[in-house]
C-alpha positions in Angstrom: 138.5 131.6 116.9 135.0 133.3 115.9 134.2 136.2 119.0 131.2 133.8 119.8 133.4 131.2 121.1 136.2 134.0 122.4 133.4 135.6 124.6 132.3 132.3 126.2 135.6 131.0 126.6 137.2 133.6 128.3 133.4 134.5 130.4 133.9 130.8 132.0 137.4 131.6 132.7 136.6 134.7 134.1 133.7 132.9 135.9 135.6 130.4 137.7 138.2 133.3 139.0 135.2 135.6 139.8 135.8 135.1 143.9 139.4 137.5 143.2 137.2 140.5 142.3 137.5 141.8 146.1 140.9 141.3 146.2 141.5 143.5 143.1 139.3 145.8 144.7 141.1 146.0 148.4 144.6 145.9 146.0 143.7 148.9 144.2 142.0 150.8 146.7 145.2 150.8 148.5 147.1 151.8 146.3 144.9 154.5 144.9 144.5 156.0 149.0 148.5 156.0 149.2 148.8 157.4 145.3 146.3 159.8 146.0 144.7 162.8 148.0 144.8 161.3 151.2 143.1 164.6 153.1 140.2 163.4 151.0 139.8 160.0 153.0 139.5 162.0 156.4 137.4 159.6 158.3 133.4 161.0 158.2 130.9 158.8 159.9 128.1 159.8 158.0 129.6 159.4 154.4 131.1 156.1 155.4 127.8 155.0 156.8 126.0 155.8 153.6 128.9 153.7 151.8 128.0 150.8 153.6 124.5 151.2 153.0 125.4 151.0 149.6 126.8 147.7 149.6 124.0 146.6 152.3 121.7 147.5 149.3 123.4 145.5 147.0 123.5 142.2 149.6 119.9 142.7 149.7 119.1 142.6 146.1 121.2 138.9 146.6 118.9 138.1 149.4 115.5 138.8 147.4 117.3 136.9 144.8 118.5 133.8 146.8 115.6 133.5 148.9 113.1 132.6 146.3 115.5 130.2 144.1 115.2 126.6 143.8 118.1 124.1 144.5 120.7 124.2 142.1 119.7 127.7 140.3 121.0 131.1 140.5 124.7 131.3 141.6 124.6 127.5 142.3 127.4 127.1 139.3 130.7 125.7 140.5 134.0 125.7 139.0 133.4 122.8 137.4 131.2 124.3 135.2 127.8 125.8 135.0 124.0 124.3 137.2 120.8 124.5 136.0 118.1 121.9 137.3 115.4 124.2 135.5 115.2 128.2 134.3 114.5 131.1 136.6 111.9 133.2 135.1 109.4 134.0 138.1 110.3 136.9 141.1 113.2 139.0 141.1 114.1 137.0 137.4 111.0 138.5 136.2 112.6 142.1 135.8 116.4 141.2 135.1 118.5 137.9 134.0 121.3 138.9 136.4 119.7 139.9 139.7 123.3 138.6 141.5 125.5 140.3 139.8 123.2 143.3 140.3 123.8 143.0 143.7 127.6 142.3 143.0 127.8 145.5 141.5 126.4 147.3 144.4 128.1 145.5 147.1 131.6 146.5 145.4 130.4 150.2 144.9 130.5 150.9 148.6 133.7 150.3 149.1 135.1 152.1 145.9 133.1 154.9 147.0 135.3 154.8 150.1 138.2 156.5 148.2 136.4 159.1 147.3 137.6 159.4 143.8 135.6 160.0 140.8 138.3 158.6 138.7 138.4 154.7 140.8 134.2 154.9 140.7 134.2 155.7 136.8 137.1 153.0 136.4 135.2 149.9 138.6 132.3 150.8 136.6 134.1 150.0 133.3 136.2 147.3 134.6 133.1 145.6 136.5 131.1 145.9 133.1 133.8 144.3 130.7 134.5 141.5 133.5 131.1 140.5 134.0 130.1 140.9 130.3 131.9 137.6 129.5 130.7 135.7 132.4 127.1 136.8 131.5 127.7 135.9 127.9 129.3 132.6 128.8 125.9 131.8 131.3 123.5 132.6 128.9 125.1 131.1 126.0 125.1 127.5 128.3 120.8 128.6 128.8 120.2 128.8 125.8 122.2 125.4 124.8 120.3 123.7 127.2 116.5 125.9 127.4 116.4 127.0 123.7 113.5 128.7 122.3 111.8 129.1 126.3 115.2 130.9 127.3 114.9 132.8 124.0 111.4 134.0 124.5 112.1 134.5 128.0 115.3 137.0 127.3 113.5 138.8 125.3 111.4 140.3 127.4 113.8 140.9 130.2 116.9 142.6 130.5 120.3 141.8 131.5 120.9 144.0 134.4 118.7 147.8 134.9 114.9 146.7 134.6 112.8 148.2 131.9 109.9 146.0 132.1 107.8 145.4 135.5 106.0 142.3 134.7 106.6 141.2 138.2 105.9 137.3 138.5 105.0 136.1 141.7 107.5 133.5 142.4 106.1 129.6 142.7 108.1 128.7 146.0 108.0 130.6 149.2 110.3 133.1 150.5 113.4 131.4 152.7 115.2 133.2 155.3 117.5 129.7 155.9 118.2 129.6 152.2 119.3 133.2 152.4 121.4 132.4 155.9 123.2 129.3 154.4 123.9 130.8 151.3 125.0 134.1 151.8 126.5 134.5 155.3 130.2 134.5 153.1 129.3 137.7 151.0 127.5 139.7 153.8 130.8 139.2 156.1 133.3 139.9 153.1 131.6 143.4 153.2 132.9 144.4 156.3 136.0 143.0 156.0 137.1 145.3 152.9 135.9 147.9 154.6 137.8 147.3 157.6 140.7 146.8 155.5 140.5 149.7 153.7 140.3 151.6 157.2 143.1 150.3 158.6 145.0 151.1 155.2 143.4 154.7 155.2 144.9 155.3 158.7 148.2 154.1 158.2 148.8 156.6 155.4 147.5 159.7 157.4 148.8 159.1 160.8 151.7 156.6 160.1 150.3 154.5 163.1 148.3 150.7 162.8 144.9 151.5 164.3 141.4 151.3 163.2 138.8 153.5 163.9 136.1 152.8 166.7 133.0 152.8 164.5 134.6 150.1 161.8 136.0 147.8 164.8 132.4 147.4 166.5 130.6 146.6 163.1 133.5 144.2 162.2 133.3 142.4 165.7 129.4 142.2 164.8 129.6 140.8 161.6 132.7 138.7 162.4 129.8 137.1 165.8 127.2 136.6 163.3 129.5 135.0 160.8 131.3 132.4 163.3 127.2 131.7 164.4 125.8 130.8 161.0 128.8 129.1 160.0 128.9 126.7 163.3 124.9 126.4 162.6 125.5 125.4 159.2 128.6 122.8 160.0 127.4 121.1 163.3 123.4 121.3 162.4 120.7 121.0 159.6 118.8 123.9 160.7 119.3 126.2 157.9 118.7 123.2 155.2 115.7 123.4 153.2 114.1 121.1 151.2 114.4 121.8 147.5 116.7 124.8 148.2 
């Protein structure tokens, strides 16, 4: 089999496994905490607070990414197979091809940071690159089946993931805050939850004990009220649909 073909066939494999990449994550934190030094993952508020921010960071990036996107664009594929009504070139897409998995990249950091290891942050980094290589491959090589020479001439002026050309183009459709509520309510939850994990892991293997600490069981309960709220909106209600979106 030519590469070509190799690299998209295993990117949409890879593509419709993608949701697992947390798992792996909590999987091998833990076992790099109990492995490792574990004085090193002394609980500090301020550190671990600046972690989160991290991954906060990254969820935003989704946000400003999500919020101006058109129905069935931009992380709209399914495991079925890849979506695109039309091509994302305007806003965030104006900079970089991949805004999502931009803010992928960033969510996950947080929480690798958390193990304060340069060896686990040097080893997502590669591991996050090679996996999401083929998936970006795999997307672009279904654009460019379907857009052509307008993809072409499009990719070609922006890059994949780290902007180096800031020809920002105002986006055509408003900015949504439902959009962003509906869509993303998931991944902004899932955040908090490998970090609470990751806790509760952390303090087994100093103390020996089941416990979490105070700071990460308020911002869990928080996130865990706002997640049950906009997942009952969204079920019971049409508030957060949006024309188009």
């Amino acid at each position: 089999m030519a590469l070509v073909h190799e690299f998209e066939k295993s990117g949409n494999w890879l593509f419709k496994r993608r949701s697992w990449l947390p798992v792996f994550i909590i999987v091998g934190g833990v076992a790099m905490m109990y492995l490792g030094n574990r004085q090193a993952i002394l609980f500090d508020r301020r550190d671990e607070l600046i972690f989160l921010g991290i991954s906060i960071f990254g969820q935003i990036i989704r946000a400003l990414t999500v919020g101006f996107t058109p129905r069935n664009t931009s992380g709209r594929n399914t495991v079925n197979g890849q979506v695109a009504d039309e091509l994302n070139v305007t806003g965030i897409y104006s900079l970089l091809r991949h805004p999502l998995y931009l803010g992928n990249f960033f969510m996950w950091l947080g929480p690798v940071l958390f193990l304060r290891s340069i060896e686990a942050a040097v080893l997502f980094v590669l591991i996050y690159w090679l996996y999401y290589e083929r998936i970006m491959f795999a997307e672009e090589q279904f654009l460019r089946r379907k857009f052509g020479d307008i993809y072409d001439k499009w990719s070609e002026k922006v890059s994949s993931l780290i902007p180096y050309s800031f020809n920002y183009v105002r986006p055509s459709l408003s900015f949504s805050i439902r959009n962003i509520l509906k869509r993303e309510y998931n991944s902004f939850v899932n955040i908090f939850v490998i970090f609470t994990i990751l806790d509760l892991f952390r303090n087994y293997f100093l103390s020996k004990r089941i416990y979490l600490t105070g700071m990460w069981i308020w911002l869990f309960i928080s996130a865990g009220v706002i997640w049950i709220a906009l997942r009952t909106i969204e079920k019971k209600t049409h508030w957060l649909d949006v024309e188009g979106r």
